[in-house]
C-alpha positions as CSV (number, residue, x, y, z in Angstrom):
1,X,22.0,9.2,53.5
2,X,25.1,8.9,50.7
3,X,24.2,5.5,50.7
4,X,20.6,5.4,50.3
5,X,20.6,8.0,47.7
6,X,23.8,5.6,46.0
7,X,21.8,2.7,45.9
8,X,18.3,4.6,44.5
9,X,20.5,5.6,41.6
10,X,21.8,2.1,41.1
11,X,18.3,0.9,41.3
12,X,17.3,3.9,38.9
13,X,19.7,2.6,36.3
14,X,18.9,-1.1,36.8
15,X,15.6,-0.2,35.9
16,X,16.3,2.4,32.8
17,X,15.4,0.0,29.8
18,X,19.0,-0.2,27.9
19,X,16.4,-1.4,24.6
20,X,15.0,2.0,24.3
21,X,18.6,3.7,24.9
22,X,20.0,1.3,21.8
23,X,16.5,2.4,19.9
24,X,17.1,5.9,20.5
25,X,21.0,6.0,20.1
26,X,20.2,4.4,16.7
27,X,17.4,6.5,15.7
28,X,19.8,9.7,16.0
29,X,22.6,8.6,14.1
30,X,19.9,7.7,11.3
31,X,18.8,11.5,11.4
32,X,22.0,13.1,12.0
33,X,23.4,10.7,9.1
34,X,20.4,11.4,7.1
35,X,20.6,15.2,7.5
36,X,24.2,15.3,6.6
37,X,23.6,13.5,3.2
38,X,21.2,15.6,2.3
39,X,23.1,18.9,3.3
40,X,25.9,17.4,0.9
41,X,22.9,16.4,-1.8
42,X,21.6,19.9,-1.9
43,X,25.0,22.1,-1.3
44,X,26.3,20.0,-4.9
45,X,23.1,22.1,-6.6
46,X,22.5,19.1,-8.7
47,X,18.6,19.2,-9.2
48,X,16.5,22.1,-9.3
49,X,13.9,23.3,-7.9
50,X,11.4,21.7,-11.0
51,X,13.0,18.5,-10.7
52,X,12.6,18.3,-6.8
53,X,8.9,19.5,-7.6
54,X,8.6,16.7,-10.3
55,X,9.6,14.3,-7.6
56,X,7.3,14.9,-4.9
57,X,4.3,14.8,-7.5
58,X,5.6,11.6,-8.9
59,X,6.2,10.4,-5.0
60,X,2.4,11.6,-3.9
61,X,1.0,9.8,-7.1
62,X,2.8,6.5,-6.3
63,X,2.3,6.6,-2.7
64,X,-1.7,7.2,-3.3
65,X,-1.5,3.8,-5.5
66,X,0.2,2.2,-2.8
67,X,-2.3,3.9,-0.1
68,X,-5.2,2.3,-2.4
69,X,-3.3,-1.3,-1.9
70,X,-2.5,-1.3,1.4
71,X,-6.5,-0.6,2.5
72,X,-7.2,-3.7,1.9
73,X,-4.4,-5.2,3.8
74,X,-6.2,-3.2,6.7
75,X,-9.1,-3.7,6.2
76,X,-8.9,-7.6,6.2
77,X,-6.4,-7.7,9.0
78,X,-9.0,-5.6,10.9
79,X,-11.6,-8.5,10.6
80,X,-9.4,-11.6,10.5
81,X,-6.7,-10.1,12.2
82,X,-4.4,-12.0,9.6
83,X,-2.4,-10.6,6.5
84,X,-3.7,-11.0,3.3
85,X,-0.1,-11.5,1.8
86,X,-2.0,-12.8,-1.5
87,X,-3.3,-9.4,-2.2
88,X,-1.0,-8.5,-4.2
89,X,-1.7,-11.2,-6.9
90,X,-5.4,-10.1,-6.8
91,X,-4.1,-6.3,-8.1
92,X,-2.3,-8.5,-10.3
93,X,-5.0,-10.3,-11.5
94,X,-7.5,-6.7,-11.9
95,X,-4.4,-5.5,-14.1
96,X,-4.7,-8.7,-16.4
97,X,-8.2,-8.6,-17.1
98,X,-8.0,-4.8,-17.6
99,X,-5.3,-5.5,-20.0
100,X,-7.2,-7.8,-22.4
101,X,-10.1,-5.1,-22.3
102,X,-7.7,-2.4,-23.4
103,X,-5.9,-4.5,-26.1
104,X,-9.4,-5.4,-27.7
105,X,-10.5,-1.7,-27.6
106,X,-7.5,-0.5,-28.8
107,X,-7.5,-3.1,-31.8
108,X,-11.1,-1.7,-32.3
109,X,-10.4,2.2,-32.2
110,X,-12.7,2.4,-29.4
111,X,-10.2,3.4,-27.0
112,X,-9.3,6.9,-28.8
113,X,-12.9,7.6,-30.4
114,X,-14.6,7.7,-26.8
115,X,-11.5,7.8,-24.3
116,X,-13.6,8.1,-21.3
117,X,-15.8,5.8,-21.6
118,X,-12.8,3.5,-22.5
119,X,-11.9,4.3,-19.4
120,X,-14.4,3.4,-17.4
121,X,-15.0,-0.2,-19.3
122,X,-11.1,-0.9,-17.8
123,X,-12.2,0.4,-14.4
124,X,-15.3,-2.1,-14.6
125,X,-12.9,-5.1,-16.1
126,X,-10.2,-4.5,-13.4
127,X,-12.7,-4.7,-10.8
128,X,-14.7,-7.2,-11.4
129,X,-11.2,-9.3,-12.0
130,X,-10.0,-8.5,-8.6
131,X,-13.1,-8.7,-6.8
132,X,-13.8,-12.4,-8.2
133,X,-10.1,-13.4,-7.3
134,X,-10.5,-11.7,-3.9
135,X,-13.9,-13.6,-3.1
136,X,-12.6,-17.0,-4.7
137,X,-9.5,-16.8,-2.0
138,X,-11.8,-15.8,0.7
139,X,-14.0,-19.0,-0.1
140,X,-11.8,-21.4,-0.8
141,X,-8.2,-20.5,0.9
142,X,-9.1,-18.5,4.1
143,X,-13.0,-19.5,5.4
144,X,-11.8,-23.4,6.2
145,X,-8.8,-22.2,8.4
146,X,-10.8,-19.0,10.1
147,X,-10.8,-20.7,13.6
148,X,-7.3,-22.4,13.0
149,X,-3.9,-20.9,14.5
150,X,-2.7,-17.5,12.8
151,X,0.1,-19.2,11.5
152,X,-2.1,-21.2,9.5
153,X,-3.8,-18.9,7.2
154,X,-0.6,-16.8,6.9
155,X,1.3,-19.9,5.8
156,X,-1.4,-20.6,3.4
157,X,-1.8,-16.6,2.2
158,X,1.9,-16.8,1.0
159,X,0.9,-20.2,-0.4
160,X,-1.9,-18.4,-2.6
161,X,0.4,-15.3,-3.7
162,X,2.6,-18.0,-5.3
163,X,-0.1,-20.3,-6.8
164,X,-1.6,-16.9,-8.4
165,X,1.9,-15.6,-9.7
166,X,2.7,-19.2,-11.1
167,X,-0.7,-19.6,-12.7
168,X,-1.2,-16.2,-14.1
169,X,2.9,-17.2,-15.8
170,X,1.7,-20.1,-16.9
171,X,-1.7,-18.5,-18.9
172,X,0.2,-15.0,-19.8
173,X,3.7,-16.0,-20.1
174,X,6.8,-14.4,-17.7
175,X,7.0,-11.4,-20.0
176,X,6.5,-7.8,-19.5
177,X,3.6,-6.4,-21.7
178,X,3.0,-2.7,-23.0
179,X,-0.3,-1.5,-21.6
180,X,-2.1,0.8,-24.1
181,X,-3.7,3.7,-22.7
182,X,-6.0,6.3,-24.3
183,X,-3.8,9.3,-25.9
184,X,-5.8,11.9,-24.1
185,X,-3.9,11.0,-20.9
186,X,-1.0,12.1,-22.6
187,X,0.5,15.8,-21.8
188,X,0.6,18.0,-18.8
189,X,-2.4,20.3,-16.7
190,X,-1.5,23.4,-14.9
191,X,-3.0,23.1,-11.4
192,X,-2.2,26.3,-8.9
193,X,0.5,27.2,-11.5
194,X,2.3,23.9,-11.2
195,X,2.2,21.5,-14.5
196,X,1.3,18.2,-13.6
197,X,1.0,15.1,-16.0
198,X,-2.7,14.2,-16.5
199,X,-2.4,10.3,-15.6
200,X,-0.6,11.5,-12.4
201,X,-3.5,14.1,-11.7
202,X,-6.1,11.4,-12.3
203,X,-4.6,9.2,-10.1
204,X,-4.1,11.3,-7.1
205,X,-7.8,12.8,-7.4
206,X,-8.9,9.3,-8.1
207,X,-7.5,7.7,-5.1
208,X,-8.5,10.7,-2.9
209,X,-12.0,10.6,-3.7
210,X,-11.9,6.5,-3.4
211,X,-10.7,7.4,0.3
212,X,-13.1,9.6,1.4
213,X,-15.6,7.4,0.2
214,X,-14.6,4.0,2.1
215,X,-14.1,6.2,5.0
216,X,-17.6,7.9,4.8
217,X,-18.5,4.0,4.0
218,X,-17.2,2.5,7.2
219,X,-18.3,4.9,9.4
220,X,-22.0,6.3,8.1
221,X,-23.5,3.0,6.8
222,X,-25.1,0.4,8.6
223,X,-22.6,-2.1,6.3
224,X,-19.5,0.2,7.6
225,X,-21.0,0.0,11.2
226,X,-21.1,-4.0,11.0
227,X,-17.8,-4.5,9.5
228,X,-16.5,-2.4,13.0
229,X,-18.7,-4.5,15.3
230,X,-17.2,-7.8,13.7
231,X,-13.5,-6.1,13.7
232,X,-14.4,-5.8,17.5
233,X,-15.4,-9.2,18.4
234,X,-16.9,-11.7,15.9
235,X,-18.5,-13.9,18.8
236,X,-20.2,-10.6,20.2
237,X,-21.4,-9.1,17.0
238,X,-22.9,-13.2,15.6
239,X,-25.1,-12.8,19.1
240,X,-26.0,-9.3,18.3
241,X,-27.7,-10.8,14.7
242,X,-24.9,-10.1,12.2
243,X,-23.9,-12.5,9.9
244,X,-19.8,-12.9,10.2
245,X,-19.7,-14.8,6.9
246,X,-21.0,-12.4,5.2
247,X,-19.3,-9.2,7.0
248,X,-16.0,-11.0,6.1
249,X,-17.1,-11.4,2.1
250,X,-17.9,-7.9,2.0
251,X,-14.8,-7.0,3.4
252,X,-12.9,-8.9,0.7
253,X,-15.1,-7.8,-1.6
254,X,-14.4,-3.7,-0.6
255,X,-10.7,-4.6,-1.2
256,X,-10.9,-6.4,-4.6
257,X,-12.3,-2.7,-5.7
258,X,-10.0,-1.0,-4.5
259,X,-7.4,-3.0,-5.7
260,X,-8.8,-2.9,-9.2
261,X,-8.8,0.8,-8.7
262,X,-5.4,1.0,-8.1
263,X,-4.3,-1.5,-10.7
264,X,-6.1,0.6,-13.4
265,X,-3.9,3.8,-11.8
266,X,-1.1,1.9,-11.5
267,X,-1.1,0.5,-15.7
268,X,-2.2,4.4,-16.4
269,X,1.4,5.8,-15.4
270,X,3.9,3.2,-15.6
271,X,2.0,1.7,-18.6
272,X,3.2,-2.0,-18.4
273,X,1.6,-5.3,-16.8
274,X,3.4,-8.8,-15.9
275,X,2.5,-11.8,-13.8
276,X,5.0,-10.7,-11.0
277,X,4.2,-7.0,-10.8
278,X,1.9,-8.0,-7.0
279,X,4.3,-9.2,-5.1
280,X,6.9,-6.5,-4.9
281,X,4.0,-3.9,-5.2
282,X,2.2,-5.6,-2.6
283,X,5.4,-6.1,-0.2
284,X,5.4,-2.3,-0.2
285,X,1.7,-1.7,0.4
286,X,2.1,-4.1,2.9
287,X,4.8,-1.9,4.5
288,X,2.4,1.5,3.8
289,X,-0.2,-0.2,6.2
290,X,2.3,-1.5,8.8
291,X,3.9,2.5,8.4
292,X,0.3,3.9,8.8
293,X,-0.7,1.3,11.5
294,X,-2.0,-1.9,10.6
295,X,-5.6,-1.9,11.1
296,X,-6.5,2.0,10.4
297,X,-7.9,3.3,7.6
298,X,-6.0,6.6,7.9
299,X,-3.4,4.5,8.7
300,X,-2.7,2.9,5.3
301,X,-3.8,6.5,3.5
302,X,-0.6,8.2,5.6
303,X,1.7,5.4,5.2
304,X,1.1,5.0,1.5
305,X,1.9,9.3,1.2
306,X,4.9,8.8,3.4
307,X,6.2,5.5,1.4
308,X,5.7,7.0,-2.3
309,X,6.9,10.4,-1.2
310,X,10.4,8.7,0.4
311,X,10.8,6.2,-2.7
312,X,10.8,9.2,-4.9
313,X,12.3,12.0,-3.4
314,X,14.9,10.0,-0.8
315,X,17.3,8.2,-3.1
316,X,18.2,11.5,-4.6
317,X,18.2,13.3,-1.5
318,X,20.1,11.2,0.7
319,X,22.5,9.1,-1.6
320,X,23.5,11.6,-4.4
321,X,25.7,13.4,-2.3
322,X,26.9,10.5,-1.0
323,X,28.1,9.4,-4.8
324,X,26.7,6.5,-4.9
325,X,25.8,5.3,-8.4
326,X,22.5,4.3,-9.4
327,X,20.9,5.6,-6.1
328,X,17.0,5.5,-7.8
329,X,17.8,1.5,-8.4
330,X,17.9,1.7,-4.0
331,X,14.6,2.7,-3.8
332,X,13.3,-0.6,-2.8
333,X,16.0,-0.7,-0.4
334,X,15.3,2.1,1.6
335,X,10.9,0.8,1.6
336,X,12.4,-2.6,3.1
337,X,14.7,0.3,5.6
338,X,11.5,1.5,6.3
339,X,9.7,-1.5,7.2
340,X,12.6,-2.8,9.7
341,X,13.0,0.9,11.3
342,X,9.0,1.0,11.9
343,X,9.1,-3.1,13.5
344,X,12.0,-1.7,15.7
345,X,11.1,1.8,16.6
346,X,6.5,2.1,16.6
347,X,5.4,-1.8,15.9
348,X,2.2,-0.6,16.1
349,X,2.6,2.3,13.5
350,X,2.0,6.4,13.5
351,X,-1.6,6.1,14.0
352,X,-2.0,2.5,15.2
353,X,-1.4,1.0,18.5
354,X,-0.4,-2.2,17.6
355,X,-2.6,-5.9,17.7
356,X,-5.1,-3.7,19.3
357,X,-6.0,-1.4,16.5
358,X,-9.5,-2.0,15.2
359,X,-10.9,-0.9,11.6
């Protein structure tokens, strides 16, 4: 009997997967290690409570910009099941054509006579620049390799991110430019007793409401319910009468607006615009959707929270008391963290379940 039950346990062991052991021996020294730095951040006293409060607002406003991005990663992967690793020249490109906009109404004194309306026009501009680079790339890059091998059209995605950031140096130049914004969005509102700067309200209302409404998009409207049924099987969805082609333009189309959406948030708070503000941008958002779940809609909307939130208030909370200089130059550092943590730990993401996950 010794024996038997000796050799069960052997087999018991042989089986136990020593991956997930390494996984899970790693993923508690990352929280024990994490928790100790920010026991030593927060005994020091160094930031008060205002300036923790002025974080997480700053964190929720970024991460709802990069939330805004990374939809249309999803949303495209959901359809083509490939990554649109161009997307972030086509936010680029909406910030651009926004930019010219604002400069001429801001040489005319439109832009503080009628501030909203200003606003607006830049909304409209940065749209209709994205949407027009998102549709071009769709056309010409991706519909000729749709039935090719997924290495393919990623190969030639990352070929279209460059070609974009090149020519958009070589029309604009490789400097940084000042975006003008209208002075109204200057100062702070008092929301539940909490002062929040305006641009950073705006943009977190902005990109909630833009959320519900692709959501309530997808799911309620015969256009929503196609986009699903081609996520699900293009072959099956063609022989039920849909046209792919034009599902798949659509799809490019919804994530040209919102990336014109977010690049008008984005130049609203941190008031500059260059050729090679996509790529790192996108990189993150790309990270938000993989976070989320690649493929979900409330997906990309958590992941961007969770990224913004842990750029901001995480390289203060876990490296200050470790006295390491500079720690808010390591916030790209700890998104990349992220991204490799999330590959090893969920691939699939919090809400997704991996290759599987539909729009």
């Amino acid at each position: 009997m010794a024996t038997e039950a000796q050799g069960a346990a052997v087999g018991r062991l042989a089986r136990f997967p020593v991956r997930r052991a390494v996984q899970w021996v790693l993923g508690i020294g990352i929280l024990v290690g994490a928790a100790y730095a920010a026991y030593r951040t927060l005994s020091l006293g160094l930031f008060s409570a205002a300036a923790w409060r002025d974080l997480v607002v700053f964190g929720v406003a970024q991460g709802a910009i990069y939330a805004l991005i990374a939809l249309g990663y999803t949303m495209v992967y959901g359809i083509l099941r490939m990554i649109n690793f161009a997307h972030g020249e086509v936010f680029m490109w909406g910030a651009f054509v926004s930019y010219f906009v604002a400069r001429t109404l801001q040489n005319s004194g439109f832009m503080q006579s009628s501030p909203y309306v200003a606003i607006v026009i830049l909304l409209v501009a940065a749209i209709a620049g994205s949407i027009g680079v998102a549709v071009l790339l769709e056309r010409v890059a991706y519909r000729p390799l749709r039935n090719a091998p997924r290495l393919v059209p990623l190969i030639t995605a990352i070929g279209a991110s460059l070609f974009l950031q090149n020519t958009a140096r070589g029309f604009f130049g490789p400097q940084t430019r000042g975006y003008p914004v209208p002075d109204v969005l200057g100062g702070t509102w008092t929301i539940l007793g909490v002062p929040i700067l305006r641009t950073q309200a705006i943009v977190i209302v902005v990109a909630l409401v833009v959320m519900i409404a692709l959501t309530l998009f997808v799911s309620r409207t015969k256009t929503g319910k196609s986009i699903r049924a081609v996520a699900e099987d293009k072959d099956i969805a063609s022989l039920m009468g849909i046209d792919v082609d034009r599902v798949v333009v659509t799809t490019f189309v919804i994530g040209g607006m919102l990336a014109g959406v977010a690049a008008v948030l984005f130049v609203m708070v941190f008031q500059v615009v260059g050729p090679f503000m996509g790529f790192v941008l996108g990189i993150k958002a790309f990270t938000a959707a993989v976070l989320g779940g690649i493929g979900s809609i409330a997906g990309a909307a958590l992941g961007g929270l969770i990224l913004g939130l842990l750029e901001s208030v995480a390289p203060s909370l876990f490296l200050t008391g470790l006295h390491i200089p500079g720690p808010n130059q390591l916030k790209d550092v700890i998104a990349f963290a992220i991204l490799v943590l999330v590959l090893i730990f969920r691939p699939g993401g919090l809400l997704g379940t991996g290759e599987a996950e539909k729009v």
